[in-house]
matplotlib code that plots the C-alpha trace (Angstrom):
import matplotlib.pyplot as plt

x = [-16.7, -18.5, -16.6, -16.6, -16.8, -13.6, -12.0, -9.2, -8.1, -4.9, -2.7, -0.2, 2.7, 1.0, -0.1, 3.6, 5.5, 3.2, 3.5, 7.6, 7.3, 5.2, 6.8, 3.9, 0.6, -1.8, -2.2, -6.0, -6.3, -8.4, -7.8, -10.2, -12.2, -13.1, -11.4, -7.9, -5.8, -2.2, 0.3, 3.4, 6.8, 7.6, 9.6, 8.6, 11.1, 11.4, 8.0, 6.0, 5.6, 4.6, 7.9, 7.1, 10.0, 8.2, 8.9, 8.6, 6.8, 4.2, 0.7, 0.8, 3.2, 1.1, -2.2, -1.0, 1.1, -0.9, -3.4, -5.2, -4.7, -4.6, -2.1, -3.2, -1.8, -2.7, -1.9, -4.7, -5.3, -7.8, -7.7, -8.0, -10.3, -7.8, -5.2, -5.0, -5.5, -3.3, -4.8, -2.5, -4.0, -2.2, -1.1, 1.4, 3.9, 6.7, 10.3, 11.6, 15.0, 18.1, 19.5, 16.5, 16.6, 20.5, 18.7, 16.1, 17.6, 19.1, 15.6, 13.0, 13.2, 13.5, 10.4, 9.9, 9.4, 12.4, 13.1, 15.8, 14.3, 12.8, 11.3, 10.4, 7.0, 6.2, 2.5, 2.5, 0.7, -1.9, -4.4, -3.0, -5.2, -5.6, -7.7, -6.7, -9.7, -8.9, -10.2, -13.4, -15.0, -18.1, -20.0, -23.2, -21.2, -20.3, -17.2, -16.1, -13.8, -16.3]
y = [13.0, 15.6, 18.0, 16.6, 13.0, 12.2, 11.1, 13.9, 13.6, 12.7, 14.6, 12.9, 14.6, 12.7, 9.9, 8.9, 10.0, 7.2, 4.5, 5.7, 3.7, 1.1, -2.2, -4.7, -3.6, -5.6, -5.6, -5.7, -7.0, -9.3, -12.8, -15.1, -12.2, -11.4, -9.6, -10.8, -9.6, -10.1, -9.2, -8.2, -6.0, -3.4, -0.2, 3.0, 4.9, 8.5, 9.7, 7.6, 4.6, 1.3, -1.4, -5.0, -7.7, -11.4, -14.4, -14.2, -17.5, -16.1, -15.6, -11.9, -10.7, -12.6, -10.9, -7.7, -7.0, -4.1, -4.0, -1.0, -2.1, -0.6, -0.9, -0.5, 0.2, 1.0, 1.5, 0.6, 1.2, -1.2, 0.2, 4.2, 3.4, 5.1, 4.7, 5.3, 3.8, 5.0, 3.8, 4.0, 2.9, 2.6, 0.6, -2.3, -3.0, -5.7, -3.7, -5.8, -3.0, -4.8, -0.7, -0.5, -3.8, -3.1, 0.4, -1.0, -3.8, -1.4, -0.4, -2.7, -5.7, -8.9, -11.2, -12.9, -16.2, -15.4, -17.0, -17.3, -15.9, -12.5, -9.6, -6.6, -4.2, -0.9, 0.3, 3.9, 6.3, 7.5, 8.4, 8.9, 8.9, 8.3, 9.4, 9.3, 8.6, 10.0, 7.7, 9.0, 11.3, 11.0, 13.0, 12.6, 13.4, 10.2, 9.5, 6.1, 5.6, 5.9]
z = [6.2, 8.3, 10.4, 14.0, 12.6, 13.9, 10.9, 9.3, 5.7, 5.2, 2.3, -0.5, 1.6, 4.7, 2.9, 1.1, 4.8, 6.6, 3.8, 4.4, 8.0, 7.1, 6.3, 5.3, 2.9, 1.5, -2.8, -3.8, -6.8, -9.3, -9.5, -11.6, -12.3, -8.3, -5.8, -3.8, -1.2, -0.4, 2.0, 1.1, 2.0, -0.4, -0.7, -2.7, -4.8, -4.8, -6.2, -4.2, -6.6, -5.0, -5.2, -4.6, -5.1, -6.1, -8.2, -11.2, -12.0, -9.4, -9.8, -8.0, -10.8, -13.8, -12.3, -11.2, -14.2, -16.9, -14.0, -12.3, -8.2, -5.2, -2.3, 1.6, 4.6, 7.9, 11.7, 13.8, 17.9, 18.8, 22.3, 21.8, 18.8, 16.7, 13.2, 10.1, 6.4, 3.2, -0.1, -3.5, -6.7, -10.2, -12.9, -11.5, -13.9, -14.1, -14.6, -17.3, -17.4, -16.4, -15.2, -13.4, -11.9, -11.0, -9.1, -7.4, -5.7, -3.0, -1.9, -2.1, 0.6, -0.4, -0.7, 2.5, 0.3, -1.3, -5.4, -7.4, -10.2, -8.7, -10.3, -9.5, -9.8, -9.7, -8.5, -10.2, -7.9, -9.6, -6.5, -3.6, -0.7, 3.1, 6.5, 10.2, 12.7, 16.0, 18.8, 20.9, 18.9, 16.3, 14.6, 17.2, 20.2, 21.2, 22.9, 22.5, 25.1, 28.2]

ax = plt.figure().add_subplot(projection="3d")
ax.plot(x, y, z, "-o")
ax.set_aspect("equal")
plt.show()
């Protein structure tokens, strides 16, 4: 990123307040050895850790589980050419601990395709990174908005 590009680095302090209000990101991931996407609710627990809430006969928490991923989300303003993109990767790991279990349940949001047999996982937050383009402005003195 250049200085007047437009785009502003974003923190971890930033970066974990924003992912805080968010209540949808998208889990990138490897499925038959090429890249997949998903959208999902989560939560994050109190050092930032990714918290996803999925059945656990699904093919998210077979893939994900041991795996390096990464966890987006964003806020985009198609209009002022503005927003902003949080990135978290780390290991995802199913939480097999029933006390665990019994303290997460509080703060992550259920599934919104809900199973009787739910687990839950935990994206570690290993990097921790984000930017915030501000709408109008580039690096060659454009403005975007006229």
């Amino acid at each position: 990123m250049y200085p007047e590009d437009g785009f502003r680095e974003l923190d971890r302090h930033e970066c974990l307040r924003r992912l805080a209000k968010a209540a949808v990101g998208r889990v990138v991931y490897t499925r038959h050895a090429l890249p997949a996407v998903l959208p999902v609710n989560f939560g994050l627990d109190d050092e930032g850790a990714v918290l996803l809430r999925t059945s656990a006969a699904s093919e998210l928490a077979r893939a994900i589980d041991g795996s390096v991923v990464a966890f987006e989300v964003d806020e985009v303003d198609a209009v002022a050419h503005s927003g902003w993109s949080v990135v978290v990767t780390g290991r995802a790991t199913v939480v097999t601990d029933p006390a665990a279990h019994a303290r997460l349940r509080p703060i992550v949001p259920r599934s919104w395709a809900p199973s009787p047999d739910e687990v839950f996982v935990r994206v570690a937050p290993e990097l921790v990174s984000g930017r915030e383009l501000v709408g109008g402005r580039t690096m060659y003195g454009l403005n975007l908005s006229a």
